[in-house]
Backbone as a chain_set.jsonl record, in Angstrom:
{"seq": "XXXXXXXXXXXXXXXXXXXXXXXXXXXXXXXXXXXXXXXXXXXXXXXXXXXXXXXXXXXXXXXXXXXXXXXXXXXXXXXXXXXXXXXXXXXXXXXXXXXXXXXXXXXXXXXXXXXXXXXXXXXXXXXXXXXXXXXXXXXXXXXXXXXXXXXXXXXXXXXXXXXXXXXXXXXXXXXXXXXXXXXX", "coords": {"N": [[-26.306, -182.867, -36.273], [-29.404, -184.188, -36.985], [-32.92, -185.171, -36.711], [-35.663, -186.338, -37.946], [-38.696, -185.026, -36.937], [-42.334, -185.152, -35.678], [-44.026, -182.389, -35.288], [-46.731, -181.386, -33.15], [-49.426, -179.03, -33.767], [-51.354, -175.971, -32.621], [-53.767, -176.411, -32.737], [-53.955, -179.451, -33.55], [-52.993, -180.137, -35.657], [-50.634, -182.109, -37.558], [-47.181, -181.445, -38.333], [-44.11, -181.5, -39.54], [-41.328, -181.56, -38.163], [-37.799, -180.964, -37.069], [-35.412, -182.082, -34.547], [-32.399, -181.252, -33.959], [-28.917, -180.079, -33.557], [-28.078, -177.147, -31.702], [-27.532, -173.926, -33.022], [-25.793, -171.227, -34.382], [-27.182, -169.631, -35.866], [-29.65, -170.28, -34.452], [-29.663, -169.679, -31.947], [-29.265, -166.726, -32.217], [-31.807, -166.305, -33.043], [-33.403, -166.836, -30.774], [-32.337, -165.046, -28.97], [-33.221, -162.873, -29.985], [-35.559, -162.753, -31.247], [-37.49, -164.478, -29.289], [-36.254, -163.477, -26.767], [-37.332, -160.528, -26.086], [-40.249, -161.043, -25.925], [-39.87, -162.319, -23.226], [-38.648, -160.94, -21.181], [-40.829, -159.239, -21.583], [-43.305, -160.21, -20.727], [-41.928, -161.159, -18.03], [-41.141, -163.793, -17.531], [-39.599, -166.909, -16.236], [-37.167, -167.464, -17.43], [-36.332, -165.366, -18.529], [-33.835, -164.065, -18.165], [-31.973, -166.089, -19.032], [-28.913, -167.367, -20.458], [-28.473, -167.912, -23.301], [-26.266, -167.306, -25.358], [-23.937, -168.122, -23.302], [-24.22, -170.541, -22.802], [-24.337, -172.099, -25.413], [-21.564, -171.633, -26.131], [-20.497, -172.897, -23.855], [-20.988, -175.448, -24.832], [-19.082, -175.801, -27.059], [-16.545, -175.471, -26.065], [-16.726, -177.655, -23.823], [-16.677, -180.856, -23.831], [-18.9, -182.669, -22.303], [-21.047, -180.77, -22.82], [-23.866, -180.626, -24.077], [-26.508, -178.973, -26.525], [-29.653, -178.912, -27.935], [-32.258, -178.2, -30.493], [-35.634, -177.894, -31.154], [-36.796, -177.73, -34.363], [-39.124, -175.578, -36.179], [-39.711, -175.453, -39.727], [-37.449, -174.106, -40.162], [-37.663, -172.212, -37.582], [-36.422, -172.226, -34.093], [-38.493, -174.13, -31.832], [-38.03, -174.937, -29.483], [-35.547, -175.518, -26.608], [-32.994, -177.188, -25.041], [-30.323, -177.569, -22.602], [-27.849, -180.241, -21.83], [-26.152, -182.129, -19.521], [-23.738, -184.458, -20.047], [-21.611, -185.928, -18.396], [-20.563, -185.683, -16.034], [-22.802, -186.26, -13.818], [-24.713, -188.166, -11.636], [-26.918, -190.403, -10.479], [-28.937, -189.695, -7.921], [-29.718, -191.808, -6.209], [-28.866, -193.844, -5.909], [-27.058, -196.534, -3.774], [-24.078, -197.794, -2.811], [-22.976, -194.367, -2.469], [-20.218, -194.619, -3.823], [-21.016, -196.212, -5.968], [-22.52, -194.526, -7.7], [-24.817, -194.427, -10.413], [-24.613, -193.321, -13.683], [-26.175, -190.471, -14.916], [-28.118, -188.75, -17.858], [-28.079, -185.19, -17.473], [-30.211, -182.84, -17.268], [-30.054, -179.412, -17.64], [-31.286, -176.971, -18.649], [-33.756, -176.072, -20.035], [-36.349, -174.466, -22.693], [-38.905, -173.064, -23.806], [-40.364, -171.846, -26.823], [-41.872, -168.943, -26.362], [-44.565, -168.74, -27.809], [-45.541, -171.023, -27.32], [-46.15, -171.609, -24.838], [-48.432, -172.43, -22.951], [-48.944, -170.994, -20.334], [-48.744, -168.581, -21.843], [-49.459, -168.683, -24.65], [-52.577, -169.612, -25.344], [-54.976, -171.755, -27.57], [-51.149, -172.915, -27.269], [-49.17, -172.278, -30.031], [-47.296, -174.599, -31.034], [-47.985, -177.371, -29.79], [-46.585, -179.535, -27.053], [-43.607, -179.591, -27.205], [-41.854, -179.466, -25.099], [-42.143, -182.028, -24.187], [-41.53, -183.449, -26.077], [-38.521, -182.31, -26.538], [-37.623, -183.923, -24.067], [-38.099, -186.74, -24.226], [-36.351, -187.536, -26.239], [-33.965, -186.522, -24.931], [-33.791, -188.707, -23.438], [-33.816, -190.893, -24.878], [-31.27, -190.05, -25.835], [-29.666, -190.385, -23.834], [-29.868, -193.139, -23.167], [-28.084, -193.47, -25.494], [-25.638, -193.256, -24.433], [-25.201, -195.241, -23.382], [-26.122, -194.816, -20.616], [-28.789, -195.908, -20.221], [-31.322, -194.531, -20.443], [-31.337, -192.966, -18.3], [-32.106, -190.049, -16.231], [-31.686, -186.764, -15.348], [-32.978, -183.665, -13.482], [-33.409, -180.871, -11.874], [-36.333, -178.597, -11.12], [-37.545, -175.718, -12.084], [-39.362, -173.114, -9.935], [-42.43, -173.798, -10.288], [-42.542, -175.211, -12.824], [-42.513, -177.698, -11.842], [-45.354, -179.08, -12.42], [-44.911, -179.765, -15.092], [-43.117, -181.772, -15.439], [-44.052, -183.774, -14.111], [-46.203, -184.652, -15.582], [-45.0, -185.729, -17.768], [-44.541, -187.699, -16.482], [-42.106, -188.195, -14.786], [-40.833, -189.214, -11.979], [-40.614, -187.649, -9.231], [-38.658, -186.683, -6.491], [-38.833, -184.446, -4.676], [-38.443, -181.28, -2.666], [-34.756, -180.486, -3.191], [-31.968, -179.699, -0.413], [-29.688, -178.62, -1.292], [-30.148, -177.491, -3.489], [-31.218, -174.895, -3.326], [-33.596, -175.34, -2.62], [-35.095, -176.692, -5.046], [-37.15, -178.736, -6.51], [-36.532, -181.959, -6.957], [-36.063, -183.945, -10.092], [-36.037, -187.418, -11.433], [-35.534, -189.687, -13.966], [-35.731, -193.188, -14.152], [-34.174, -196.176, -15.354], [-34.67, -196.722, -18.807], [-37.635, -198.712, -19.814], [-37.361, -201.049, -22.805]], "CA": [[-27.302, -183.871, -36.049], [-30.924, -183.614, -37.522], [-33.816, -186.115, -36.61], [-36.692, -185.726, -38.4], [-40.201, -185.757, -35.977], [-43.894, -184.671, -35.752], [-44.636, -181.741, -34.41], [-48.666, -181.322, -33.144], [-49.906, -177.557, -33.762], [-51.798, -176.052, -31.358], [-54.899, -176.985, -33.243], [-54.001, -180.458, -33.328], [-52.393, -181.159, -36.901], [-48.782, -182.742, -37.62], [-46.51, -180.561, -39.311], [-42.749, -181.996, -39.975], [-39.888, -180.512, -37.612], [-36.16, -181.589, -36.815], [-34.341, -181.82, -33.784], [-31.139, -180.877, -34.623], [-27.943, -179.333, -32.711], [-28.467, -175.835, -31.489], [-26.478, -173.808, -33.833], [-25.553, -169.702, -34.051], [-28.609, -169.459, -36.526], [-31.13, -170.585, -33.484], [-28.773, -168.866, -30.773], [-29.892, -165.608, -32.698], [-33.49, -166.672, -33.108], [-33.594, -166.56, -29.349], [-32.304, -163.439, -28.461], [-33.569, -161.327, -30.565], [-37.427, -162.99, -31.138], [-37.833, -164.689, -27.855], [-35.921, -162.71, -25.46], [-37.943, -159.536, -25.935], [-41.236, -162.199, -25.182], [-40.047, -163.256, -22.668], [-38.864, -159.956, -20.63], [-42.186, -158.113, -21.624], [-43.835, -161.33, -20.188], [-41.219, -161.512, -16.668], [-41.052, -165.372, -17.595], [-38.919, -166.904, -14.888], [-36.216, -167.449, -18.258], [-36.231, -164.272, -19.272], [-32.379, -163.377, -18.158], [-30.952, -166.864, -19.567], [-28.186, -166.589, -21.168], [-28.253, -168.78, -24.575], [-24.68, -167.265, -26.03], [-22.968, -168.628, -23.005], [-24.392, -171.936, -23.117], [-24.356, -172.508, -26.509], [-20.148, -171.703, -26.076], [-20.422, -173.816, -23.315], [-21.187, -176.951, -25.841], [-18.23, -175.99, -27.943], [-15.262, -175.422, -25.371], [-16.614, -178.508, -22.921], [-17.565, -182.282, -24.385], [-19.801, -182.852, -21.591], [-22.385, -180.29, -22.291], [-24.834, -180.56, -25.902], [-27.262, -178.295, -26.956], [-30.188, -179.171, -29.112], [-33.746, -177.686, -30.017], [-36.808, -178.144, -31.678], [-36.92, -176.282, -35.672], [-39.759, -176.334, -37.556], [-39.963, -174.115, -40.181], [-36.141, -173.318, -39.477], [-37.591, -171.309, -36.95], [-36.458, -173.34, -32.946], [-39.348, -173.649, -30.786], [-37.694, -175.25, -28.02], [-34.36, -175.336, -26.523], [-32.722, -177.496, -23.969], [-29.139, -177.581, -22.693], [-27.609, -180.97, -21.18], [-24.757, -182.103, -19.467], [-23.303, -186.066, -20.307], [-20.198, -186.545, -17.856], [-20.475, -185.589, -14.597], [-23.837, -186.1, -13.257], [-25.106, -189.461, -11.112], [-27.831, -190.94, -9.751], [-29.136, -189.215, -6.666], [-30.564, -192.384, -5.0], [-28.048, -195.471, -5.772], [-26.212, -197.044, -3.039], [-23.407, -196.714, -2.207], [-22.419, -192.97, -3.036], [-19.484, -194.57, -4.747], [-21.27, -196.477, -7.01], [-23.933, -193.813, -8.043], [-25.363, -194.284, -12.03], [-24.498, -191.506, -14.563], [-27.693, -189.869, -16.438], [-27.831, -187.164, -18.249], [-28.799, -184.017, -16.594], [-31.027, -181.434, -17.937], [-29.305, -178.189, -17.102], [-31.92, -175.499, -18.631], [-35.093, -176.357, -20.625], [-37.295, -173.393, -23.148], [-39.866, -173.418, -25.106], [-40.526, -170.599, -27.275], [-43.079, -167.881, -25.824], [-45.942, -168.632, -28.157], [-45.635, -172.554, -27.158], [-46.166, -171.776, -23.794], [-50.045, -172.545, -22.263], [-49.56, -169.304, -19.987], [-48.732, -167.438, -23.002], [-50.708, -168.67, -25.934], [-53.564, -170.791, -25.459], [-53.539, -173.076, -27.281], [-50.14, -172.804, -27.933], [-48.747, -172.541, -31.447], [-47.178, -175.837, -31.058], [-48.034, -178.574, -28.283], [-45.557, -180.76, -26.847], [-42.291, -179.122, -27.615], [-40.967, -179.466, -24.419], [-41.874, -183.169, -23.977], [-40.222, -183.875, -27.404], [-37.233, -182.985, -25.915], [-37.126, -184.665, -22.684], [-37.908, -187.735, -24.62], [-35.193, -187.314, -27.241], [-32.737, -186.444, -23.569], [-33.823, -190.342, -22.756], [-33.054, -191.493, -25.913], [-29.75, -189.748, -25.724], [-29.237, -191.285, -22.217], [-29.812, -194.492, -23.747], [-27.135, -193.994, -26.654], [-24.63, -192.553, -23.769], [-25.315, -196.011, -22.171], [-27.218, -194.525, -19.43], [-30.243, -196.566, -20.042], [-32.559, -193.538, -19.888], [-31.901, -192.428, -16.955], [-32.381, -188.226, -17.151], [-31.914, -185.89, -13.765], [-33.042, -182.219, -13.686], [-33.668, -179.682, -10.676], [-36.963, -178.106, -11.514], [-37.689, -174.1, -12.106], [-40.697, -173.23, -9.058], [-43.45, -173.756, -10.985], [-42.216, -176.461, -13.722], [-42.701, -178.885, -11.642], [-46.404, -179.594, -13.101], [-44.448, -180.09, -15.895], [-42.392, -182.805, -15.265], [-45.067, -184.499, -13.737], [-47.336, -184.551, -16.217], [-44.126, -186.714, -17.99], [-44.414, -188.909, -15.715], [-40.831, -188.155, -13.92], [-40.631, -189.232, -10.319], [-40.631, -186.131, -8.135], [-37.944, -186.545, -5.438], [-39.014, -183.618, -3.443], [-36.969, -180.326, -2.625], [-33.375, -180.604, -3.253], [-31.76, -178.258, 0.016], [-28.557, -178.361, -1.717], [-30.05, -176.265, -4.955], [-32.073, -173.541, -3.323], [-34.959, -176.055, -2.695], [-35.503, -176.937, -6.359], [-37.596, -179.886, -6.464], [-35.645, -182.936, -8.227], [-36.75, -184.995, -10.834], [-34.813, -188.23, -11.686], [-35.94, -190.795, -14.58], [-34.813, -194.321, -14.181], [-33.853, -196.69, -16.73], [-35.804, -196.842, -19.518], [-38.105, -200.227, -20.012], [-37.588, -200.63, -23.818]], "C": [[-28.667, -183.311, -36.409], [-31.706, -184.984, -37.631], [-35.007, -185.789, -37.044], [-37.897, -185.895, -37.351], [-41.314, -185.046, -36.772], [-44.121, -183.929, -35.174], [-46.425, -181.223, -34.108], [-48.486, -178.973, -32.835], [-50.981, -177.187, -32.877], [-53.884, -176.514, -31.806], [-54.9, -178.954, -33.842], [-53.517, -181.372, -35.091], [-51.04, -181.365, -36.935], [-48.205, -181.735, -38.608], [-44.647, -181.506, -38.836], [-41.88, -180.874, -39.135], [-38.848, -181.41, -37.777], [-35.824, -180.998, -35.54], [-32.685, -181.81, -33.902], [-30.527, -180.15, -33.053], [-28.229, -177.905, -32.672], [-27.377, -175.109, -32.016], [-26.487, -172.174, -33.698], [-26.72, -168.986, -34.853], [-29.641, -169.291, -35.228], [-30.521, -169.598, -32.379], [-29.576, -166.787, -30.943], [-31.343, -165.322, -32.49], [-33.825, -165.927, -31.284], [-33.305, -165.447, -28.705], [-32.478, -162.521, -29.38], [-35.096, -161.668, -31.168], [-37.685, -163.606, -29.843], [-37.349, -164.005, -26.902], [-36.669, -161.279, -25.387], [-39.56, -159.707, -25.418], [-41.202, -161.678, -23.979], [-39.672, -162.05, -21.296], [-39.983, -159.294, -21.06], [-43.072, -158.747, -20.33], [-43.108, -161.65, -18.302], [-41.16, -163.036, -16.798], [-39.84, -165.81, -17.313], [-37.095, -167.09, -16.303], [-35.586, -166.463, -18.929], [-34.683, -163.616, -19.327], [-31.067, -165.155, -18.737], [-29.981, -166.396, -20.157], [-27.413, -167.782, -22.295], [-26.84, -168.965, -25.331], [-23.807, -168.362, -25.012], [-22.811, -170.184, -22.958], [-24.056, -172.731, -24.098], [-22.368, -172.521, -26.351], [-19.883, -172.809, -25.331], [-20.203, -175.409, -23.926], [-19.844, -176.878, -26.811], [-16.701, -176.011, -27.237], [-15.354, -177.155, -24.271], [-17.495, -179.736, -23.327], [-18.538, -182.821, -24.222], [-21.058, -181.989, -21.771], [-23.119, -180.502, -24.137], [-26.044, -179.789, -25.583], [-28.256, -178.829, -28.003], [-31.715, -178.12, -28.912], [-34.46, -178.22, -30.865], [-37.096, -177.295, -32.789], [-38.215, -177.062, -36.118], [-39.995, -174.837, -38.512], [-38.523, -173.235, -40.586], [-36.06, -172.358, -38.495], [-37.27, -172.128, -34.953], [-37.707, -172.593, -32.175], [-39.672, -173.916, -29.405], [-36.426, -175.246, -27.958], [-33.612, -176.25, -25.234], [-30.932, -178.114, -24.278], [-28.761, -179.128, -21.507], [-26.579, -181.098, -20.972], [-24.639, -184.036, -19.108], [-22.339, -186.569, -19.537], [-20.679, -186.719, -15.875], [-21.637, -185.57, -13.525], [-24.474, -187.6, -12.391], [-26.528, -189.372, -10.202], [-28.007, -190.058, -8.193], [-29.54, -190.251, -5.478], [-29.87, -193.755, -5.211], [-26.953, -195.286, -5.058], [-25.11, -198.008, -3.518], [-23.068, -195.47, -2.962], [-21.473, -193.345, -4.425], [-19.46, -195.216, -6.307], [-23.041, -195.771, -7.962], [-23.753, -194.348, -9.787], [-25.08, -192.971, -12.474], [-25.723, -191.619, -15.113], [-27.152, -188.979, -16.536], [-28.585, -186.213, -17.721], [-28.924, -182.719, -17.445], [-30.969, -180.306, -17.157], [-30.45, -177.242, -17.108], [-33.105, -176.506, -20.053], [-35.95, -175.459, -21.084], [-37.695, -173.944, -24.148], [-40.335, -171.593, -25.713], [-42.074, -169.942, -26.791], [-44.453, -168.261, -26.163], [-45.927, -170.203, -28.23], [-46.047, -172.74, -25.807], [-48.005, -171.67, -23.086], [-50.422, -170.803, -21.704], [-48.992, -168.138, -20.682], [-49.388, -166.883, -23.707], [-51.429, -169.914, -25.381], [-54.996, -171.142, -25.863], [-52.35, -172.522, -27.331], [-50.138, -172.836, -29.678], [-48.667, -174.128, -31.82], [-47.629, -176.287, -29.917], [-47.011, -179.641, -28.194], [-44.163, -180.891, -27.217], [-41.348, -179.665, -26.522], [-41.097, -181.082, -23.925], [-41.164, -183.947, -25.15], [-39.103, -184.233, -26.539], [-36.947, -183.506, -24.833], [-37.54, -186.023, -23.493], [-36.642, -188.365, -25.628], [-33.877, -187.184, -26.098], [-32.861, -188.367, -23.911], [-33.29, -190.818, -23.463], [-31.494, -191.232, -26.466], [-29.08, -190.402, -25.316], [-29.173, -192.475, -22.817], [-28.493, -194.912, -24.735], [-26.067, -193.72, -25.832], [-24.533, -193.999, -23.333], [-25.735, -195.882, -20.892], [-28.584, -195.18, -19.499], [-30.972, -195.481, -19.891], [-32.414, -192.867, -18.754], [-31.117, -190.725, -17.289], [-32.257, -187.969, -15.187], [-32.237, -184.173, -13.938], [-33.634, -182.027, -12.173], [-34.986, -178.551, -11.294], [-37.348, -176.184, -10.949], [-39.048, -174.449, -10.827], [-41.498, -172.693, -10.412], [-43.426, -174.704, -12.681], [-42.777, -177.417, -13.364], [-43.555, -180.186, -12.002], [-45.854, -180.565, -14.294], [-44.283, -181.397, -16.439], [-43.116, -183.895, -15.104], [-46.059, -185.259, -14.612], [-46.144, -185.479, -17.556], [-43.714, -187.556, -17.535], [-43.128, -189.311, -14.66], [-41.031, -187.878, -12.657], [-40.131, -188.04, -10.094], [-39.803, -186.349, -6.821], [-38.114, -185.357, -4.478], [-37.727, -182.231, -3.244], [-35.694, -180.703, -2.207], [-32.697, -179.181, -2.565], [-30.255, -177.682, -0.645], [-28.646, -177.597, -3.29], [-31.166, -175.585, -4.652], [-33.272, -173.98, -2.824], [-35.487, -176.392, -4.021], [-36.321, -178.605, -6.018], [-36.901, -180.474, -7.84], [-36.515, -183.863, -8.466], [-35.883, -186.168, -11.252], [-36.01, -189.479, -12.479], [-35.012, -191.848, -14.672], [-34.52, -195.128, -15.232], [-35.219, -197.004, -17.564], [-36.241, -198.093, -19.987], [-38.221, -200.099, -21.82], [-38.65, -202.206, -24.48]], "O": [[-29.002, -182.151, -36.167], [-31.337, -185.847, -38.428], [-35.514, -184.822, -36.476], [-38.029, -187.037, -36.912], [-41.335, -184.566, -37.906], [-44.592, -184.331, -34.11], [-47.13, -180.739, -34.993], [-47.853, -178.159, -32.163], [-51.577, -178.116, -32.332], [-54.844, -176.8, -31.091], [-55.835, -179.483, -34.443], [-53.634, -182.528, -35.498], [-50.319, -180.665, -36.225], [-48.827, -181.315, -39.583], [-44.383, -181.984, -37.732], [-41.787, -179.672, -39.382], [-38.901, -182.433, -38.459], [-35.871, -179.789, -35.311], [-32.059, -182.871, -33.874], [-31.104, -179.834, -32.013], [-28.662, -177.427, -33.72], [-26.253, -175.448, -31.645], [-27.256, -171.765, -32.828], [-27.14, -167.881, -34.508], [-30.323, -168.28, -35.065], [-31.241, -168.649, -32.067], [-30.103, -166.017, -30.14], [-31.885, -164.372, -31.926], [-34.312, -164.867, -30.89], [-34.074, -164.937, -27.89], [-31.861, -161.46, -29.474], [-35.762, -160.704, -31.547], [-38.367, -162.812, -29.196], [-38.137, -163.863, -25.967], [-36.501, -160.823, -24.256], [-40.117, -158.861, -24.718], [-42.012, -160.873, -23.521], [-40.403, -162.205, -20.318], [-39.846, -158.211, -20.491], [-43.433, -158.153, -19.314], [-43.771, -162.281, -17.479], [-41.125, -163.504, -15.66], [-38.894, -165.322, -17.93], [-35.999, -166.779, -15.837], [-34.616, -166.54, -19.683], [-34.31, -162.86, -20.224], [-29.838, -165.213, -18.763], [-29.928, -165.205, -20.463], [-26.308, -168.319, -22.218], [-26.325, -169.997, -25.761], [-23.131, -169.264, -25.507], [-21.796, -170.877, -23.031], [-23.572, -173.851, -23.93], [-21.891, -173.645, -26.51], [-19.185, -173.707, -25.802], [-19.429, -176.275, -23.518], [-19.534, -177.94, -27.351], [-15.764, -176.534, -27.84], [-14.316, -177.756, -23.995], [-18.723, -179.742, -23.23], [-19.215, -183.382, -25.084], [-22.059, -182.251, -21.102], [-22.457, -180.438, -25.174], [-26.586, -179.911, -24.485], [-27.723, -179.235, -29.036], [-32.165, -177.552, -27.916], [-33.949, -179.16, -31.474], [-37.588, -176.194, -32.542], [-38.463, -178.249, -36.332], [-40.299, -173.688, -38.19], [-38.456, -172.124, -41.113], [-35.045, -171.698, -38.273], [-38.322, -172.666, -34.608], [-37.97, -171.413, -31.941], [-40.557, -173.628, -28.599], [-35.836, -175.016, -29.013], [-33.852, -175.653, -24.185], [-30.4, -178.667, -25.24], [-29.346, -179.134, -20.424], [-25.728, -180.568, -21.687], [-25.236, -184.682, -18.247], [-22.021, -187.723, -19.825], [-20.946, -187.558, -15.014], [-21.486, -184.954, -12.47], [-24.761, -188.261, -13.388], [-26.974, -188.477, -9.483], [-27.018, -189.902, -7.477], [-29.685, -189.959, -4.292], [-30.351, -194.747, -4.663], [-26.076, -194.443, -5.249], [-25.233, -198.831, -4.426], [-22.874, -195.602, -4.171], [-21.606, -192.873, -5.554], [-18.708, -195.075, -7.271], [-24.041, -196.261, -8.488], [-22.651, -194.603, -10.273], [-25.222, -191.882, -11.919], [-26.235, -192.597, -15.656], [-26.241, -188.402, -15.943], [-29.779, -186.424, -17.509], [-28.152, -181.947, -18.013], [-31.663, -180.144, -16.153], [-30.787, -176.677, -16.067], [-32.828, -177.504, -20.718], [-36.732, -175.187, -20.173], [-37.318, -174.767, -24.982], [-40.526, -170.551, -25.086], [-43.164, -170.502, -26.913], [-45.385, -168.231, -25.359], [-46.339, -170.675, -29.29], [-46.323, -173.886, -25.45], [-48.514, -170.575, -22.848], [-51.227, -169.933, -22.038], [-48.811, -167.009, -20.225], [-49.836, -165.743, -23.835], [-50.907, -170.979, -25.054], [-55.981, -171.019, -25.135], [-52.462, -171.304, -27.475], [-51.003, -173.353, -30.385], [-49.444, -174.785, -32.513], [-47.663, -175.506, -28.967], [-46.683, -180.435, -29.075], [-43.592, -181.947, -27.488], [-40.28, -180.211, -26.802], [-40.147, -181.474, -23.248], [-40.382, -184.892, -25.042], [-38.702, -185.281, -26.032], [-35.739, -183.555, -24.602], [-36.693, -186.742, -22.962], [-36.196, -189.512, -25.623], [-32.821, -187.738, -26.402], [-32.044, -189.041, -24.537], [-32.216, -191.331, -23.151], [-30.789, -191.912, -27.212], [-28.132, -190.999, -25.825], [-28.005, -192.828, -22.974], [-27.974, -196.022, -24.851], [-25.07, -193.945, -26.518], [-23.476, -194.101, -22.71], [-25.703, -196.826, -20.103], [-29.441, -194.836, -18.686], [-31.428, -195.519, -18.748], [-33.328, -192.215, -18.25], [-30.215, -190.327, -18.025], [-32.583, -188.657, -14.219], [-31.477, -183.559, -14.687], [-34.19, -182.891, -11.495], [-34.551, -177.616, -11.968], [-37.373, -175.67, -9.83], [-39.603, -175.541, -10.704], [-41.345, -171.748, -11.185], [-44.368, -174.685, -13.473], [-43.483, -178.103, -14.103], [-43.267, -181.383, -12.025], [-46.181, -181.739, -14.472], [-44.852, -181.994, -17.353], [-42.949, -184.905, -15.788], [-46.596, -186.326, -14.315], [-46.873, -185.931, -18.44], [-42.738, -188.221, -17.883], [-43.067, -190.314, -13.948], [-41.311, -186.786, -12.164], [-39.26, -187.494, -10.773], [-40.525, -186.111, -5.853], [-37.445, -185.383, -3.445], [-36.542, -182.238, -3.574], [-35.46, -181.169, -1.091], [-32.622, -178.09, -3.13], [-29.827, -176.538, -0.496], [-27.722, -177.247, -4.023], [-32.1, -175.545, -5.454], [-34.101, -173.114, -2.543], [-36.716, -176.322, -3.987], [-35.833, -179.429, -5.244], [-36.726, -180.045, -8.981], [-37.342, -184.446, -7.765], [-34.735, -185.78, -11.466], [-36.968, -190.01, -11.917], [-33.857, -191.737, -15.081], [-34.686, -194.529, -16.294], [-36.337, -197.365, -17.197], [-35.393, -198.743, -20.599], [-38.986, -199.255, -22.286], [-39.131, -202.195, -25.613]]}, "num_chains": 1, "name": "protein.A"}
């Protein structure tokens, strides 16, 4: 899969990327130019672990991988999962909504505000949470997206406009985010 977009530079011009499937090319990219980042840096991602994920997408239907190339170089990365995930807040339990749930979410080192700033690029990581929705949408989920946020993401999310459900005690205290259907 390869969608062509716009990516904004951190000086504010358009340059041509693709979101595309996360492939053993980008898998590389990441551990061996970002993972040395990203431990120098202690950045709370720094012990991910991209190989197993990326396998993850090829042994189990439910999970996809995509990122953000421009350049052929990825400058984001996010891993989702399509089957088994529901609604946290529709009654009854047994008729919860499926979304898709945003497992793990990176942006490459020099995209990151408390990295580089500006960043290289801007807006990598809302790309893909918009591109999730539009997933959600082709899954028949109407948009609707769920993730468990890293401490200190949360701004993040926010700042995408995704309702903030508050700490979740059943994942450590992660504060959950849950987008509802999308008004098209």
């Amino acid at each position: 899969m390869q969608l062509p977009i716009q990516v904004t530079t951190g000086a504010g011009a358009l340059v041509p990327g693709l979101i595309c499937t996360m492939s053993q090319e980008h898998l590389f990219q990441i551990e061996t130019i970002w993972r040395g980042i990203l431990l120098a840096l202690q950045e709370p991602d720094k012990a991910w672990n991209w190989e197993y994920k990326l396998r993850l997408t090829t042994n189990e239907d439910r999970f996809e991988a995509y990122v953000v190339e421009v350049d052929t170089l990825a400058q984001g990365v996010i891993l989702i999962e399509t089957q088994w995930h529901r609604s946290q807040f529709d009654e009854p339990l047994s008729s919860r909504t499926p979304l898709v749930y945003v497992e793990y979410l990176a942006t490459a080192p020099w995209n990151r505000r408390t990295v580089e700033n500006p960043p290289f690029y801007r807006g990598i990581g809302g790309t893909l949470m918009a591109f999730v929705r539009t997933r959600s949408a082709e899954l028949g989920f109407d948009g609707r997206v769920g993730l468990h946020a890293l401490p200190g993401a949360d701004g993040f999310y926010r700042r995408q406009k995704m309702p903030n459900y508050g700490p979740d005690p059943d994942k450590d205290g992660l504060v959950y985010f849950e987008y509802g259907t999308l008004q098209l």
